[in-house]
C-alpha positions in Angstrom: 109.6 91.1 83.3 109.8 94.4 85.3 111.1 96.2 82.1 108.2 94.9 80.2 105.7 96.4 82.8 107.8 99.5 82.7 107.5 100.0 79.3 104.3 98.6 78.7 101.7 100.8 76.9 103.7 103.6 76.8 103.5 105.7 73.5 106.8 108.6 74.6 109.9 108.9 76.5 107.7 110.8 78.6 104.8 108.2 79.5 107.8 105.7 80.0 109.8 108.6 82.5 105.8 108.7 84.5 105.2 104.9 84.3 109.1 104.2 85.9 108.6 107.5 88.5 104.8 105.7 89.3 106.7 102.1 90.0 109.4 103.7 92.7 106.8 105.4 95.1 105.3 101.9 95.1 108.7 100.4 96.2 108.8 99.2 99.7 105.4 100.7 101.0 102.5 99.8 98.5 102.0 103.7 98.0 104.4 106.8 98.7 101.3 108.7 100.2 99.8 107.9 103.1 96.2 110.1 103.6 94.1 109.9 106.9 90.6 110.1 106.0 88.6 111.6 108.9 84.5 113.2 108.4 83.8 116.3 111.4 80.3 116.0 113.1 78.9 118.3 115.5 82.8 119.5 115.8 84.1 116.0 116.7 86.3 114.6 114.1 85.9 110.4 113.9 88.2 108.3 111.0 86.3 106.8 108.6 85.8 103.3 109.0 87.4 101.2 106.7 84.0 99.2 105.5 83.4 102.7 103.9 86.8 103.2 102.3 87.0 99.7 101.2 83.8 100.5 99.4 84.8 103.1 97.6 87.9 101.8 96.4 86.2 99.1 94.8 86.2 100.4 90.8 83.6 98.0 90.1 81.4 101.0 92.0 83.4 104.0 91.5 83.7 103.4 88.1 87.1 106.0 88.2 89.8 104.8 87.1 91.8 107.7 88.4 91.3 106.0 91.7 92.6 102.7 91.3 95.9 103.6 93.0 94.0 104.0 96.6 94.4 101.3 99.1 92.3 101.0 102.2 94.3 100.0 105.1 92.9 100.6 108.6 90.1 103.1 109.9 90.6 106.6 109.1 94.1 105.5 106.3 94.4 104.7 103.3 97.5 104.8 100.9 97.2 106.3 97.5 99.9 106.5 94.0 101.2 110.3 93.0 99.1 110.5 90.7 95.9 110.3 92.3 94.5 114.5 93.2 93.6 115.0 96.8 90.8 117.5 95.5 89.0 114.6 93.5 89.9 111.9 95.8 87.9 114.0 98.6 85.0 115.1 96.5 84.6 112.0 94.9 84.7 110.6 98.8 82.2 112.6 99.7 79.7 112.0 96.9 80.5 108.4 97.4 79.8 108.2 101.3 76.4 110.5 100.9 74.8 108.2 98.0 75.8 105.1 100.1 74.2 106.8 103.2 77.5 106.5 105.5 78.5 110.4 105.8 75.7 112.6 107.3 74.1 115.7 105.5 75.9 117.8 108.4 79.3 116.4 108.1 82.0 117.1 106.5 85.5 115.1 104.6 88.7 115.6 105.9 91.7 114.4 104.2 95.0 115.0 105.5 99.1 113.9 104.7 99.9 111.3 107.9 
């Protein structure tokens, strides 16, 4: 069953090489990276609850595919796949948290390796 996964919609040696590299950072840990997500206001820096990183993780909102590999696990963490770009994650955070009215005008994202 695992090899069918692994090779699943894969059209190259290549896409299968990505697919079986993807599946071993998941081993053990549900994702190799583990990214605290904090916002600085008036020079304090809080974490980001985890109501507001469970709600953007939710695709059926996001509608980005590129961040299906993010899980939400406590205030201020979440765990993300390799493939997912800390650049995009964070400005797609930030868009995210302003439209739903959770990050103020005068704050900013931080995202950082734990």
């Amino acid at each position: 069953m695992l090899r069918r996964r692994l090779f699943r919609d894969t059209g190259s040696v290549k896409n299968v090489r990505e697919n079986v590299r993807e599946r071993l950072f998941k081993i053990g840990n549900m994702f190799a990276r583990k990214i605290r997500v904090e916002y600085e206001e008036a020079g304090e820096r809080k974490p980001c609850p985890l109501k507001w990183l469970d709600s953007f993780s939710m695709r059926s909102f996001t509608n980005a595919s590129v961040f299906d590999d993010t899980l939400p696990v406590a205030d201020g963490l979440i765990e993300v796949g390799a493939r997912v770009p800390l650049d995009q994650l964070k400005s797609a955070m930030e868009d995210w948290f302003r439209r739903k009215s959770y990050l103020p005008k005068n704050a900013s994202l931080i995202l950082t390796h734990s």
